[in-house]
N, C-alpha and C positions, 0 to 999 in steps of 0.2 A: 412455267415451262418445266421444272424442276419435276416438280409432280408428272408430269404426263409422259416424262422419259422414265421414270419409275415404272409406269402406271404400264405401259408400252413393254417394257423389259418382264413385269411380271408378267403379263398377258402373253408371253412368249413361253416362260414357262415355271411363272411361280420363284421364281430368285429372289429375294428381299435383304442379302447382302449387297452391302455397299463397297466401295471404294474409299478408302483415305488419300489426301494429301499431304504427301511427306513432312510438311514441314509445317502445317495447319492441321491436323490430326482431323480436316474436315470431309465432309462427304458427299461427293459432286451432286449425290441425287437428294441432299437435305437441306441446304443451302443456298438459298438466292443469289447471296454475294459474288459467288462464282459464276453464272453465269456469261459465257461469252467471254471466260478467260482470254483465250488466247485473242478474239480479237482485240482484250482491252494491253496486249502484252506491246510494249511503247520502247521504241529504243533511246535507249538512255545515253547523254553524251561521258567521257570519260572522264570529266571533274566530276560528275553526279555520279559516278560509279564508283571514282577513290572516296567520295563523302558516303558514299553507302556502305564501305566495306571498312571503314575505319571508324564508323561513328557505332559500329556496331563490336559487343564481348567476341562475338565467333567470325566475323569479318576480320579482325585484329589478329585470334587466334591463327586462323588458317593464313594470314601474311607471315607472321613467325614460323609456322609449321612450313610453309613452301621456303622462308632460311633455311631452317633446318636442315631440311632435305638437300636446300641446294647445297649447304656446308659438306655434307657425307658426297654430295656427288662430288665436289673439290676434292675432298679426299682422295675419293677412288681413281679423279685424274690425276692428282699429285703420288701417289704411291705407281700408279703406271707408269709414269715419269720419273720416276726411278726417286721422288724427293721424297724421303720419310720424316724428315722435319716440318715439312707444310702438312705433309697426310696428319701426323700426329695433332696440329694447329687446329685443320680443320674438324677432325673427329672432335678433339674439346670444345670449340667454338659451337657442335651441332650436338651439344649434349649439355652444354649452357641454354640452350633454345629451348632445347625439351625439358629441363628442368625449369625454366621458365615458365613456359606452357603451363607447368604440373601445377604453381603456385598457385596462377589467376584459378584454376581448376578443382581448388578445395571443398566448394560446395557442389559440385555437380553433382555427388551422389546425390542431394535431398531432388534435386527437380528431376531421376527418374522414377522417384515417387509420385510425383504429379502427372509423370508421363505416362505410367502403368494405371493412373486411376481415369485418365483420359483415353487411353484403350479398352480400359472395362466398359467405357460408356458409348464408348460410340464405333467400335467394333463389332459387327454384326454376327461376321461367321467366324466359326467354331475355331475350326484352322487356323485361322489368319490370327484372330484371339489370343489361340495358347502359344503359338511361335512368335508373335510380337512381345508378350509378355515375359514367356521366360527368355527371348532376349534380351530386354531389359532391367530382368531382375540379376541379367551377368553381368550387363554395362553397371549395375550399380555396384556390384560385388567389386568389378575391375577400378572405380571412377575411388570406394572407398578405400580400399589397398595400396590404391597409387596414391592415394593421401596421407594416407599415412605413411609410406616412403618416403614420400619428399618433405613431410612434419621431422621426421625422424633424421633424414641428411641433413636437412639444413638446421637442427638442434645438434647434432652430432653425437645423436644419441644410440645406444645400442651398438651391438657389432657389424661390422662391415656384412660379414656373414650371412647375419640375421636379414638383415634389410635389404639383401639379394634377393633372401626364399621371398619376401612381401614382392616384392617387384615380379617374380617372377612368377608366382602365385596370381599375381594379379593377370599378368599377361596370358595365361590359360585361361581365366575368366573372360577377357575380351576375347579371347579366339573364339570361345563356343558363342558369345555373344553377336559376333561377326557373321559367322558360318548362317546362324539361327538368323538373322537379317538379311543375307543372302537369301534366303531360303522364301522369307515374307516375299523379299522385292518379286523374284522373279514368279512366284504366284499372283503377284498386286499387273505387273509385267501381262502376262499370259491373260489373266481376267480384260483388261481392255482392251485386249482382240476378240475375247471369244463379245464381251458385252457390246463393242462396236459391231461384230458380226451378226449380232441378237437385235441389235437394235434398228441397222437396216431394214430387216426381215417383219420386225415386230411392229413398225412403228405405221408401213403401210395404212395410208389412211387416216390415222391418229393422229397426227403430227403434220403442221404444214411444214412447207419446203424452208423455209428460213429455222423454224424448230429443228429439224430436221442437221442441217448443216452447224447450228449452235451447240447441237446437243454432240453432234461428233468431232467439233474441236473442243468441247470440254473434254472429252476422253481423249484425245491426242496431247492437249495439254497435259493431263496429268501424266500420259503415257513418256510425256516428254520430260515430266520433272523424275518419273521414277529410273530413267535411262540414266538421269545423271548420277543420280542414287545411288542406282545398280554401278557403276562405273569408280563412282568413288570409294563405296564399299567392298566391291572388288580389288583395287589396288591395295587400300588398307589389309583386307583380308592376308593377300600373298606376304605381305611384308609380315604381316603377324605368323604366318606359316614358318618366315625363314627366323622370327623372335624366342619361337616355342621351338625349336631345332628339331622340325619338322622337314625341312629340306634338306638336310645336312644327314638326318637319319634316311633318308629316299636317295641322294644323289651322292654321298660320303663328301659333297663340300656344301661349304654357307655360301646362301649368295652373296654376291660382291659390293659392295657398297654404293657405286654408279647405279645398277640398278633398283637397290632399295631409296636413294635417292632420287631416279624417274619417277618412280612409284609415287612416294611422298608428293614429292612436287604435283604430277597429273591430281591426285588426291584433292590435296588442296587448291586448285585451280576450280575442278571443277564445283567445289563447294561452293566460291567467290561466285562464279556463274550461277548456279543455285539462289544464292543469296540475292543478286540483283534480278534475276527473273520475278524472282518472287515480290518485291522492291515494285519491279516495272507493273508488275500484274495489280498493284491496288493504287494505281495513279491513274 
């Protein structure tokens, strides 16, 4: 069936790019396995949901990261509250979290090497190619900088200084990183309207009625994992805006901590969700 939604979609007008799966680097019109995603998508009860997100490196990760966040949000209620002993608590509490984070996160850089040699292969068009790419090659710029900050705080090496400019050097690497993956999703986004819209039209004929309905919740599925995508890379993004004083240069204040803390939080929520979708989708 794989084939014949292909086959359907060039016959409409010659397209022979594909779609990725955010979190499978795969591509709905090359791949059997996917087939009939979303009707194999299974609700999962919520023990099988904590054993999915805890038995997993980035399940783990993003429970620590929605602490985090929520730590900074105690802050910004306890400094409204007029308590600057708790604010002060929570602010260190949420910077133990992400200095945490930073540890288990040592080797990230090496697997966006594996991740940019899995986009040269199975990235079809041009665009979508060079802006996943060089996004990745800033997530890796950003993933090594931050490791070496947190190599170099928790040896206690260097000057305070010094291992600012690294942190903060890194954090402009994730911003264009961020920006340049915005940019993918919401092209990845728009393709599975215009390709459900192509496909309707094209398939007349081609395609029986059950074909027909499988091949448009495979686009709906994926339509729905990039939603969350776009969603959590959005929040991320803004926070990175108010990191690189970005905001603070536009509005002459930083944002406030409460909100960098929803941010955070939505962020990693929605990843978790992500994560068990994906989970539900090959059971």
């Amino acid at each position: 069936m794989a084939q014949a939604i292909k086959q359907a979609l060039l016959s409409r007008g010659g397209r022979s790019s594909v779609l990725i799966r955010p979190e499978e680097n795969q591509s709905i019109f090359q791949l059997s396995e996917i087939q009939g995603a979303a009707q194999n998508t299974k609700s999962i009860p919520f023990s099988e949901c904590f054993t999915i997100v805890t038995n997993s490196y980035e399940g783990r990760d993003k429970v620590t990261k929605f602490l985090q966040f929520f730590a900074k949000y105690l802050a910004w209620k306890a400094k409204k509250g007029g308590d600057a002993l708790n604010m002060i608590r929570y602010l260190q509490i949420s910077e133990t979290f992400r200095d945490a984070r930073s540890v288990f996160r040592l080797s990230k850089s090496i697997f966006e090497i594996k991740r940019i040699k899995q986009i040269f292969a199975k990235t079809e068009d041009p665009f979508g190619r060079i802006v996943n790419v060089v996004s990745r090659v800033m997530y890796f710029a950003f993933w090594l900088l931050d490791n070496i900050y947190i190599l170099l705080k928790m040896t206690n090496q260097g000057e305070d200084g010094s291992r600012q400019f690294i942190r903060s050097l890194s954090k402009r690497f994730q911003f264009i990183g961020q920006l340049l993956f915005l940019i993918y999703c919401l092209k990845t986004l728009r393709r599975t309207y215009t390709d459900e819209s192509d496909l309707k039209v094209a398939a007349l004929n081609k395609m029986t009625v059950k074909q027909m309905q499988d091949s448009l919740e495979q686009i709906k599925s994926l339509r729905s994992d990039y939603l969350l995508l776009f969603g959590r890379a959005l929040s991320d993004f803004i926070i990175s805006i108010n990191h690189n004083d970005l905001y603070h240069a536009v509005f002459g204040v930083r944002m406030n901590h409460g909100v960098e803390g929803i941010l955070g939080m939505i962020s990693a929520v929605l990843y978790i969700q992500s994560l068990i979708r994906k989970r539900s989708r090959s059971q």
